[in-house]
C-alpha positions as CSV (number, residue, x, y, z in Angstrom):
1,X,137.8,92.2,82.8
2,X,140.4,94.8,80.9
3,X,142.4,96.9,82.2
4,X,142.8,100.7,81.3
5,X,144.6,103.6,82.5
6,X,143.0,105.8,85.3
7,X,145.1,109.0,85.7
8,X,144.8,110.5,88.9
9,X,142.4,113.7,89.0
10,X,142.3,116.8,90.9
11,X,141.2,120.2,90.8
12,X,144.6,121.6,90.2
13,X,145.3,119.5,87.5
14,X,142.1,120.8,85.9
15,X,142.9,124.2,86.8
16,X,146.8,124.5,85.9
17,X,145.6,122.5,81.8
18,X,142.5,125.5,81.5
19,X,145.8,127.9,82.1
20,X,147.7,126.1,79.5
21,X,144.7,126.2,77.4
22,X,144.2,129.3,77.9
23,X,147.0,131.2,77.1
24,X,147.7,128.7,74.0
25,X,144.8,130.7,72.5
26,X,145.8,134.0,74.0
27,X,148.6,132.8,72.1
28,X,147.2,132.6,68.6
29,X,147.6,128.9,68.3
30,X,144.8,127.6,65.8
31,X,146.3,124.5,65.4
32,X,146.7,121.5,68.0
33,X,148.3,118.4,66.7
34,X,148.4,115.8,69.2
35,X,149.7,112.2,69.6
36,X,146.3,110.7,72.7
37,X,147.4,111.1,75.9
38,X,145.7,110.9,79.3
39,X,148.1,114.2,80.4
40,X,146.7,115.5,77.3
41,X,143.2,115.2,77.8
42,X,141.8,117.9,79.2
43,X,143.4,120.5,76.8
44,X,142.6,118.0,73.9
45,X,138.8,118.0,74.8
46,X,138.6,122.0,74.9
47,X,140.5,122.1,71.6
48,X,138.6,119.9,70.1
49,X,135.3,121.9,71.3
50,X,136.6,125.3,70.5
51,X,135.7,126.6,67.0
52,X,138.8,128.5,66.5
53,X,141.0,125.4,67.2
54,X,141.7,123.0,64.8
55,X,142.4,119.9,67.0
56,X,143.6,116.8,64.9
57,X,145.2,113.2,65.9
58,X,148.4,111.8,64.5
59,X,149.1,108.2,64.1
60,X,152.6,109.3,65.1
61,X,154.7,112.0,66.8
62,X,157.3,112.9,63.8
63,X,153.7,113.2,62.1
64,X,153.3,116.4,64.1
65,X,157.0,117.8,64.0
66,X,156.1,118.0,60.2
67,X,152.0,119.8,61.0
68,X,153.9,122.3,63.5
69,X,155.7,123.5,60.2
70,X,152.8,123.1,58.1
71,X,151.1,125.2,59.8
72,X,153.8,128.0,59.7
73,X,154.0,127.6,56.6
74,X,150.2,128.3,56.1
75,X,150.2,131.7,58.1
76,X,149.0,129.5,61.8
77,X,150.8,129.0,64.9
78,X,150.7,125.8,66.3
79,X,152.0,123.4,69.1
80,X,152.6,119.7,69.2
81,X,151.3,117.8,71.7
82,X,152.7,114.8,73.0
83,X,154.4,112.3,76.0
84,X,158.0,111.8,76.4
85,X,158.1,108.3,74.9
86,X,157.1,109.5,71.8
87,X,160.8,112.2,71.9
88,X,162.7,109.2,70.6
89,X,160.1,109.1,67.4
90,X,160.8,112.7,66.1
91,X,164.8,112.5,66.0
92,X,165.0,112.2,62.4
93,X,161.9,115.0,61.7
94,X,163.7,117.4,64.7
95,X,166.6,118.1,62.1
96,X,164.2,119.9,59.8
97,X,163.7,122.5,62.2
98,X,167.0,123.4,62.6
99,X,167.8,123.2,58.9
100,X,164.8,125.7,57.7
101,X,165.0,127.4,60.9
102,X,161.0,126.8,61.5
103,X,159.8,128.4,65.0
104,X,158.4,124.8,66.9
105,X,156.7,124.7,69.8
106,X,155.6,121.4,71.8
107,X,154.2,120.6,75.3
108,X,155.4,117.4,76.5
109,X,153.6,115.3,79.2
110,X,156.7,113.5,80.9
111,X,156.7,109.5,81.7
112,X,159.3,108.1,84.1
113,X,158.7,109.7,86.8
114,X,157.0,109.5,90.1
115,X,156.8,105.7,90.6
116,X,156.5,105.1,87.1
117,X,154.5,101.6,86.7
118,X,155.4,101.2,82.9
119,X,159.2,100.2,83.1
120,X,159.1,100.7,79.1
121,X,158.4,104.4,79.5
122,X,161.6,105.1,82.2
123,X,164.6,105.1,79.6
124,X,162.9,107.7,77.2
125,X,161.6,109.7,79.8
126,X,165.2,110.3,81.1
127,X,166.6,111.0,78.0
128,X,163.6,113.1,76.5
129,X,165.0,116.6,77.9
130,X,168.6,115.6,76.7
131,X,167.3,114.4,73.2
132,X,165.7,117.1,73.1
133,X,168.6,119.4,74.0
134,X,171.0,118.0,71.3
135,X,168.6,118.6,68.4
136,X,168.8,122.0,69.6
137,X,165.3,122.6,71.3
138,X,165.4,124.6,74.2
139,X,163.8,123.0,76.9
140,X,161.4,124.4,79.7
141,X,160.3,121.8,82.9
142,X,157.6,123.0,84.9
143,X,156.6,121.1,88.0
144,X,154.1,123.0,89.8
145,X,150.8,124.4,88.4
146,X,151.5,128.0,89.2
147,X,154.6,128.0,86.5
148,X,152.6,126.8,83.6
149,X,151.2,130.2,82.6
150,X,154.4,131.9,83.0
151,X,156.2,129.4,81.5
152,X,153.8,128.6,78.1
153,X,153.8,132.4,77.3
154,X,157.8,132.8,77.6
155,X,157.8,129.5,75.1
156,X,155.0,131.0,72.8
157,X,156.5,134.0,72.5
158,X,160.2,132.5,72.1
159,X,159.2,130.1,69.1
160,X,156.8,132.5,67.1
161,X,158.7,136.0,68.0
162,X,162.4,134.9,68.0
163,X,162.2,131.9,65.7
164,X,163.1,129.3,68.1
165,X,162.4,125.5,69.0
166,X,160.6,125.3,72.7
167,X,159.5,122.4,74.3
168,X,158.0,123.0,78.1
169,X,158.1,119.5,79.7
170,X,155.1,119.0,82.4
171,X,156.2,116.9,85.1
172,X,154.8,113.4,85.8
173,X,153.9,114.9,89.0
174,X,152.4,117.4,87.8
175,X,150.3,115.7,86.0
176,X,149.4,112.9,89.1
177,X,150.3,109.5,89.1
178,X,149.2,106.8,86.9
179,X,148.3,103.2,87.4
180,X,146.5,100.1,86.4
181,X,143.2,100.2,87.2
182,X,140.6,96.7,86.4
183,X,137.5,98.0,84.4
């Protein structure tokens, strides 16, 4: 027996990450670094498939902070996917966005919340918007699907056309609750 993680499905949780996914590539955003996440799944697996995407794991989430700029650096657009409990990784790798003044964009899936069963994700998923705040990233929630379109195109356009750091946080409940499941 094992157990694994079964994320709760539905058709609007389909529906509001093909928005996402969507207007990411309205967007211009050829590159998707991503930390694996079951929030994440859905717009990992049509990034992955897309041949104008360039979809890549990191071992860690400062990993990506660093690709984000990479990729600006290279002429691409790109956003950082990742979860809340990886907020507390990037600290350190946040300040070089604020120093060279790098446009940054990431989607954070938030843990924490809604009858969190994981008591080790709680702490960092309270203090993920805050963290986030002091480092000077401007921080977007969105908690029903309807917002996400709205609210990934005012991020997009705020970190590539004004030269900002955006990160739009997606709700746990948003996203459906998770639990333990036996395999």
């Amino acid at each position: 027996m094992r157990c694994g993680l079964d994320l709760e499905s539905s058709k609007e949780a389909a529906s509001w990450q093909d928005v996402l996914f969507e207007r990411l590539k309205r967007g211009r955003i050829r590159q998707i670094p991503y930390v694996p996440d079951a929030g994440h799944s859905h717009v990992i697996r049509r990034a992955l498939h897309d041949p104008e995407i360039i979809a890549y794991p990191l071992t860690t989430e400062e990993e990506g902070v660093a690709a984000v700029a990479g990729a600006w650096l290279g002429g691409d657009r790109a956003v950082l996917l990742m979860q809340s409990s990886g907020v507390g990784n990037c600290v350190n790798m946040f300040s070089l966005l604020t120093n060279c003044r790098f446009p940054f964009l990431t989607v954070v899936t938030m843990r924490g919340e809604l009858a969190e069963f994981n008591p080790w994700q709680i702490p960092m998923g309270r203090a993920a918007p805050g963290v986030m705040e002091l480092m000077g990233i401007s921080v977007r929630r969105v908690d029903h699907g309807d917002q996400v379109g709205p609210a990934i195109e005012a991020a997009i356009d705020d970190a590539f056309v004004a030269d900002q750091q955006v990160a739009m946080l997606v709700s746990q409940g948003l996203l459906g609750r998770k639990q333990w499941t036996q395999q």
